[in-house]
N, CA, C and O atoms as a DFTB+ gen file, in Angstrom:
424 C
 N C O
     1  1      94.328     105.932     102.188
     2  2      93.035     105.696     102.791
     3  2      92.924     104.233     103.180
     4  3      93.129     103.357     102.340
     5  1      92.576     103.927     104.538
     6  2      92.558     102.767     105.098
     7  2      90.860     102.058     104.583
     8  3      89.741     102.492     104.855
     9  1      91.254     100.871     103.786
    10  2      89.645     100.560     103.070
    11  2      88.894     100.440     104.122
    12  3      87.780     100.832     103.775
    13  1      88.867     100.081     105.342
    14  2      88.539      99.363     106.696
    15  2      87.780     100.094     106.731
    16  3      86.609      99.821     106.467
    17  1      88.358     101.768     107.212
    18  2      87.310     102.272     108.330
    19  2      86.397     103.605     107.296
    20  3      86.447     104.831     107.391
    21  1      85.589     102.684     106.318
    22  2      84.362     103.589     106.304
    23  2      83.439     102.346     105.248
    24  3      82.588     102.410     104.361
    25  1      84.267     101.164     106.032
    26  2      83.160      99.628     105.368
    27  2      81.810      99.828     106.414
    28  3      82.055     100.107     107.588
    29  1      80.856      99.731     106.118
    30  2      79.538      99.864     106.385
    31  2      79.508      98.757     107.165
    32  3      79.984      97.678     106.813
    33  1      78.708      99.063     108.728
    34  2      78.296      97.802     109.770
    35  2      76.956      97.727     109.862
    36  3      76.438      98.774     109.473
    37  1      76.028      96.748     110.291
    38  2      74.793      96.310     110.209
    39  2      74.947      95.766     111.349
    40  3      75.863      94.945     111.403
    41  1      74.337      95.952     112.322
    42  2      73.780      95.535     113.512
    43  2      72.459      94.957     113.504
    44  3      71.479      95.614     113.153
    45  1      72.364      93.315     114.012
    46  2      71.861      92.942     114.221
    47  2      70.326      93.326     115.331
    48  3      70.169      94.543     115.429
    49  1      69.459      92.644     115.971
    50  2      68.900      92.980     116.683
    51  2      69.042      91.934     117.764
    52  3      69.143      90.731     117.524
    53  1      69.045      92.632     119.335
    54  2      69.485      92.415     120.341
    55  2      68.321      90.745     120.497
    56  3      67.273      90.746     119.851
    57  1      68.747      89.259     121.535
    58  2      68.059      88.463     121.330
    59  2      68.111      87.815     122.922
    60  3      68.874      88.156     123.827
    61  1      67.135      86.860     122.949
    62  2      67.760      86.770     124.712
    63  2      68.785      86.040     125.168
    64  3      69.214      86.090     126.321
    65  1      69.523      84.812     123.605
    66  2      70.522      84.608     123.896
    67  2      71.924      85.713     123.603
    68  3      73.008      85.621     124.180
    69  1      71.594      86.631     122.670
    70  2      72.620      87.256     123.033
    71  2      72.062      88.968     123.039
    72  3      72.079      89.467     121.914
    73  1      71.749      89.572     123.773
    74  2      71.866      90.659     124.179
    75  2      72.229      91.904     123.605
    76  3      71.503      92.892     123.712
    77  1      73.473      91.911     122.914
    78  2      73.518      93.024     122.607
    79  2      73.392      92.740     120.573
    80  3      73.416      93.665     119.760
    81  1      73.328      91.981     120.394
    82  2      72.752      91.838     118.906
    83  2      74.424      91.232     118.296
    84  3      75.402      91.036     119.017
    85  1      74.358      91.048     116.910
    86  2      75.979      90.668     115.849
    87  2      76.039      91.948     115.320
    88  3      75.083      92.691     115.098
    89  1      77.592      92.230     115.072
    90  2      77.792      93.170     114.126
    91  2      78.247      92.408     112.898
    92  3      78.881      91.356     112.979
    93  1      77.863      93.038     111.650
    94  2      78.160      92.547     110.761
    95  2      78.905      93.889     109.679
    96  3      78.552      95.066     109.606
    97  1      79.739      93.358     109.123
    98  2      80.124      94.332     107.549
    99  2      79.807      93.877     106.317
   100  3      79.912      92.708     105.945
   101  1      79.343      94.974     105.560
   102  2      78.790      94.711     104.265
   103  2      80.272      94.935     103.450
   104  3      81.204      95.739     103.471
   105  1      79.818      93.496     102.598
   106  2      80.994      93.851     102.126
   107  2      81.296      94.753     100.791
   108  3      80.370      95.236     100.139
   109  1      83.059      94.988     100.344
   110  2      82.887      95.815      99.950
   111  2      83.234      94.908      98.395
   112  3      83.654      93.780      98.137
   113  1      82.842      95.978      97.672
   114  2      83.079      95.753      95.953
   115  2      84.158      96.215      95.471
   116  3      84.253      97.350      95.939
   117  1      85.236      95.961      94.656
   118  2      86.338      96.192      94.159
   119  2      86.326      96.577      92.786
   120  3      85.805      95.748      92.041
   121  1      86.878      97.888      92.119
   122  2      86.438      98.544      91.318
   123  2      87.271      97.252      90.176
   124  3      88.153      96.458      90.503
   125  1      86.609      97.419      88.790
   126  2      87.561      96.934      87.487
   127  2      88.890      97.795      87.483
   128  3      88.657      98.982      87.709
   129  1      90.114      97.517      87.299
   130  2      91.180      97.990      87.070
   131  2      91.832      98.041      86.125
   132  3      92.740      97.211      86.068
   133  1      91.641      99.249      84.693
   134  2      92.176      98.946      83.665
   135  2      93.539      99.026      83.129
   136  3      94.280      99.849      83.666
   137  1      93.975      98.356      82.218
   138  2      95.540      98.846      82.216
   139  2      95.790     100.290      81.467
   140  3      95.106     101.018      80.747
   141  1      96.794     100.320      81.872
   142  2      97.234     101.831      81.516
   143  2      98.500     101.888      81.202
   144  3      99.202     100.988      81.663
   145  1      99.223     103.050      80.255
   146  2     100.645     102.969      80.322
   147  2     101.269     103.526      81.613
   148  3     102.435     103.864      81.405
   149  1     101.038     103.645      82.346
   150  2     101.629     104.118      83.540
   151  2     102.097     102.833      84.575
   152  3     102.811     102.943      85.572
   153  1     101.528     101.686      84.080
   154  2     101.378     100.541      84.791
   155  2     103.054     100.238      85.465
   156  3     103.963     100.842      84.895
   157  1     103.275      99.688      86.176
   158  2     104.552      99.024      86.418
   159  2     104.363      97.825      86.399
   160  3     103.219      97.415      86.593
   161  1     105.561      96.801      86.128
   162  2     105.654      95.346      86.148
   163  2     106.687      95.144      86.755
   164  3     107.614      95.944      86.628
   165  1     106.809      93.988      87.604
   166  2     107.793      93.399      88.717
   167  2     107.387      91.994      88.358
   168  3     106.279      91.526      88.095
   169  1     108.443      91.512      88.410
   170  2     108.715      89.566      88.493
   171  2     108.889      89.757      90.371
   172  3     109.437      90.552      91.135
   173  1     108.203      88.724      90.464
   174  2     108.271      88.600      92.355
   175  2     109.368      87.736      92.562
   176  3     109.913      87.083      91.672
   177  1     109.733      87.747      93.953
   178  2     110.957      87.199      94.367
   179  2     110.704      86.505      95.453
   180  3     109.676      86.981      95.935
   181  1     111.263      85.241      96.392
   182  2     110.703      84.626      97.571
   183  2     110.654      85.436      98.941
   184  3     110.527      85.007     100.088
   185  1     110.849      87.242      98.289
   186  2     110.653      88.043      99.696
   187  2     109.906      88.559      99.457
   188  3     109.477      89.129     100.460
   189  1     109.006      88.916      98.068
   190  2     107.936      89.783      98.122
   191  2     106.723      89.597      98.601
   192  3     106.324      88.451      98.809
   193  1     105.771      90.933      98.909
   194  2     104.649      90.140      99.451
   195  2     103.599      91.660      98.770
   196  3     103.998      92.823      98.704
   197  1     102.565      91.261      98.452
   198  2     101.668      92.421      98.488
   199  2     101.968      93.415      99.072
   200  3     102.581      94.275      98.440
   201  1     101.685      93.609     100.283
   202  2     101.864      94.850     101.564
   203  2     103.320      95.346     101.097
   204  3     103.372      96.550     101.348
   205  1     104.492      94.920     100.536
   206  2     105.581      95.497     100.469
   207  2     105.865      95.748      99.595
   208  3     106.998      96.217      99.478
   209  1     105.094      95.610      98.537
   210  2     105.164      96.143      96.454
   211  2     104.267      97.386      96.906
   212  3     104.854      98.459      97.040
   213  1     102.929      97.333      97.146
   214  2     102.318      98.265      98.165
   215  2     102.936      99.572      98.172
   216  3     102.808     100.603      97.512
   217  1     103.874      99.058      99.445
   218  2     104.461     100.604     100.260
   219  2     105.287     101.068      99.550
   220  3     105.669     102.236      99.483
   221  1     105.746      99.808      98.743
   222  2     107.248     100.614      97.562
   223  2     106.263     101.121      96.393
   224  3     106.730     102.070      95.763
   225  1     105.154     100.734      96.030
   226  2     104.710     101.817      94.914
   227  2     104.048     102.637      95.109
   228  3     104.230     103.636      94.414
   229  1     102.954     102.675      96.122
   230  2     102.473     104.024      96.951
   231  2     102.710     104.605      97.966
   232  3     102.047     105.614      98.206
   233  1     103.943     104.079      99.095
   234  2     103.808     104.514     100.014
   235  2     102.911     103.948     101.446
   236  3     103.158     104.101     102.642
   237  1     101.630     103.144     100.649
   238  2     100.857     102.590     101.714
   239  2     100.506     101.591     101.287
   240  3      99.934     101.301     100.236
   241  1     101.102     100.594     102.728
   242  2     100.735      99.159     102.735
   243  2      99.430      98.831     101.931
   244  3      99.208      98.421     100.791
   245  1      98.384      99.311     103.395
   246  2      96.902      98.903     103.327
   247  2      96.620      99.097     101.690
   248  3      95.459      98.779     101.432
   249  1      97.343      99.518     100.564
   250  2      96.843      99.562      99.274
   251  2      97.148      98.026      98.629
   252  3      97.337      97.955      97.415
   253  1      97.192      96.843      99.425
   254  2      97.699      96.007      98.598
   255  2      97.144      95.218      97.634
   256  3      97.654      94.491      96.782
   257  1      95.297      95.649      98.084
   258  2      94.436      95.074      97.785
   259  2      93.981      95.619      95.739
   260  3      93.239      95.127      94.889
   261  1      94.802      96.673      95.763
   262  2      94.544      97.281      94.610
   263  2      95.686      96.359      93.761
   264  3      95.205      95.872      92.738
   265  1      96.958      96.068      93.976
   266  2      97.772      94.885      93.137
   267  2      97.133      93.718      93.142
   268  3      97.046      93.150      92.054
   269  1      96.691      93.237      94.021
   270  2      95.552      91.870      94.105
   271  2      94.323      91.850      93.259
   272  3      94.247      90.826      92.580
   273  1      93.554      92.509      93.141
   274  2      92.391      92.485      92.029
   275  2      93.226      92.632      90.599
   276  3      93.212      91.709      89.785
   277  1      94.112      94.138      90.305
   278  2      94.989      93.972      89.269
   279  2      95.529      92.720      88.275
   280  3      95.611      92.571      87.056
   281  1      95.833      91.945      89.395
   282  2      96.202      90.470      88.972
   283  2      94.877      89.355      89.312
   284  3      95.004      88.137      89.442
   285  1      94.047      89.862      89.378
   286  2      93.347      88.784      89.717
   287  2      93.773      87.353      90.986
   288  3      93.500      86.154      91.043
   289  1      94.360      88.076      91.628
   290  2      95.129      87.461      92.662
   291  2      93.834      86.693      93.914
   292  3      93.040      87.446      94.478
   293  1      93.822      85.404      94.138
   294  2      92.710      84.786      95.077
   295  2      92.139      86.080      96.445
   296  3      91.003      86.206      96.903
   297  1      93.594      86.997      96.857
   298  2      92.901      87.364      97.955
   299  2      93.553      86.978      99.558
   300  3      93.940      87.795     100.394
   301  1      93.536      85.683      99.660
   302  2      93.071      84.613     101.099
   303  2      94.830      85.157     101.503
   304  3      94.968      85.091     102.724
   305  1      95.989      85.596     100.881
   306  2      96.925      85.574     100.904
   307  2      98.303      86.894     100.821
   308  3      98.481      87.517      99.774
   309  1      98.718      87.017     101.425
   310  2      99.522      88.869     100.964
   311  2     101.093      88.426     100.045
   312  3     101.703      89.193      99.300
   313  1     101.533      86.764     100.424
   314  2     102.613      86.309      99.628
   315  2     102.005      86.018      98.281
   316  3     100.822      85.745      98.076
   317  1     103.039      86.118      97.324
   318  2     102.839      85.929      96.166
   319  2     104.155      84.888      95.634
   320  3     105.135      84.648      96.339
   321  1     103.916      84.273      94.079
   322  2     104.940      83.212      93.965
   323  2     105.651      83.387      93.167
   324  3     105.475      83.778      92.013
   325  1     107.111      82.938      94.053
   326  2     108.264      83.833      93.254
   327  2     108.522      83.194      91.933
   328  3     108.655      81.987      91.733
   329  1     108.593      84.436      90.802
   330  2     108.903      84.516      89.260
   331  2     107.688      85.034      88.727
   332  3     107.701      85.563      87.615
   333  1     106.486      84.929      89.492
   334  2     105.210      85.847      88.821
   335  2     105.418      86.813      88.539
   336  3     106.187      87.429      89.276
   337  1     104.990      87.363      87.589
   338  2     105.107      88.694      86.999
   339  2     103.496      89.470      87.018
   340  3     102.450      89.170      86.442
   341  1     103.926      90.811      88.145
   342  2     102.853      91.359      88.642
   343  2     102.525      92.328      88.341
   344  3     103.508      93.036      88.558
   345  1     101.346      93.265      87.741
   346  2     101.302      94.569      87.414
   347  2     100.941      95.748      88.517
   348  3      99.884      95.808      89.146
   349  1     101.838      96.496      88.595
   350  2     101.265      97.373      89.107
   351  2     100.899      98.711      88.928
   352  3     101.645      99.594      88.502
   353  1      99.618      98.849      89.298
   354  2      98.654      99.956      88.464
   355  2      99.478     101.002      89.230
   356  3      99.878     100.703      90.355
   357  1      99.824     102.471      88.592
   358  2     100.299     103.527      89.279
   359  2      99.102     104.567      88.978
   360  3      99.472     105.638      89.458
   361  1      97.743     104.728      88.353
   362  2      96.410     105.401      88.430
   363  2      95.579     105.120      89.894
   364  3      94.523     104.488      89.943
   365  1      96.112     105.584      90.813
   366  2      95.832     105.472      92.064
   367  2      94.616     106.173      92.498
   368  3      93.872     105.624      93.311
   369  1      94.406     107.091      92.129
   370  2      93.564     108.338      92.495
   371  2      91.776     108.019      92.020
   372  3      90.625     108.208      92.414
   373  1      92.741     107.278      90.657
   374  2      91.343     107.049      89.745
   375  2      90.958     105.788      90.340
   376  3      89.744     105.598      90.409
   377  1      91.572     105.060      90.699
   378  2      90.965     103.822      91.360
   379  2      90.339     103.940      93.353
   380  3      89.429     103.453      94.024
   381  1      90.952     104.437      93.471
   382  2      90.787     105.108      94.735
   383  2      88.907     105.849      94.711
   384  3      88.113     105.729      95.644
   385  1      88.591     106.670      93.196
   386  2      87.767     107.740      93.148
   387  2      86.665     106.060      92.668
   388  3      85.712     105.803      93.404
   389  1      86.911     105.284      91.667
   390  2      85.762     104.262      91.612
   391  2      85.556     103.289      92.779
   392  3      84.487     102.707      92.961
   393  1      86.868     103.112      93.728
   394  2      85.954     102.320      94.880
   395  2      85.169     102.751      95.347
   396  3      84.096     102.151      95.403
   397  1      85.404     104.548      96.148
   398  2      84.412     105.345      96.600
   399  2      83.414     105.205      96.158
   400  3      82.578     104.763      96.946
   401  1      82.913     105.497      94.647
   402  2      81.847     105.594      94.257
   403  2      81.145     104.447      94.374
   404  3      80.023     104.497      94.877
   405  1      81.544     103.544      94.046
   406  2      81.296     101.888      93.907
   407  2      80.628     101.501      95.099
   408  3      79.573     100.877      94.990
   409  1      81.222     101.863      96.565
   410  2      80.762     101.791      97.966
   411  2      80.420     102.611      98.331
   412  3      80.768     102.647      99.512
   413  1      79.933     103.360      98.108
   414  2      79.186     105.102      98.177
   415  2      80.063     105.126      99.803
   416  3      79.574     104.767     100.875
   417  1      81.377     105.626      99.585
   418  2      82.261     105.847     101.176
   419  2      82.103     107.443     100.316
   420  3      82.140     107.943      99.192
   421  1      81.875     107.824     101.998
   422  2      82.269     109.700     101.840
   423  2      83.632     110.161     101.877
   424  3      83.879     111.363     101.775
């Protein structure tokens, strides 16, 4: 599931300098992620990056954001620094089911 497309937009109201109004997105909230024995751990290397621990543990990139909160990771960034040791949550479903709820996405 791509987090993107069911983030909530807010449209502004139209003005006479600009016409058709701002779009804006609300942003979204990121569930707590607890550990579990199912977890995996990886030491990073100077090729890893979020998006590619990602696709090698689920299959999908766009999940990278779920190893990033995991670690408490800043965010601003998809590289990570090599010799960190990173967890990765494999309770996908369940984290997947509290963002939903969390962002009331259908």
């Amino acid at each position: 599931m791509n987090r993107y497309q069911n983030i909530e937009v807010i449209k502004s109201l139209p003005t006479p300098e600009n016409y058709f109004g701002n779009r804006y997105y609300v942003n979204n909230i990121y569930p707590d992620i607890p550990f579990s024995d199912e977890d995996q751990y990886v030491i990073c290397t100077s090729t890893d990056r979020l998006d590619l621990l990602a696709y090698n543990a689920y299959k999908d990139e766009s999940l990278w954001w779920i190893i990033s909160v995991a670690n408490n990771l800043p965010g601003d960034s998809l590289y990570v620094t090599p010799g960190l040791q990173l967890r990765i949550p494999m309770n996908i479903q369940s984290i997947m089911n509290d963002y939903k709820l969390i962002n009331r996405v259908r």
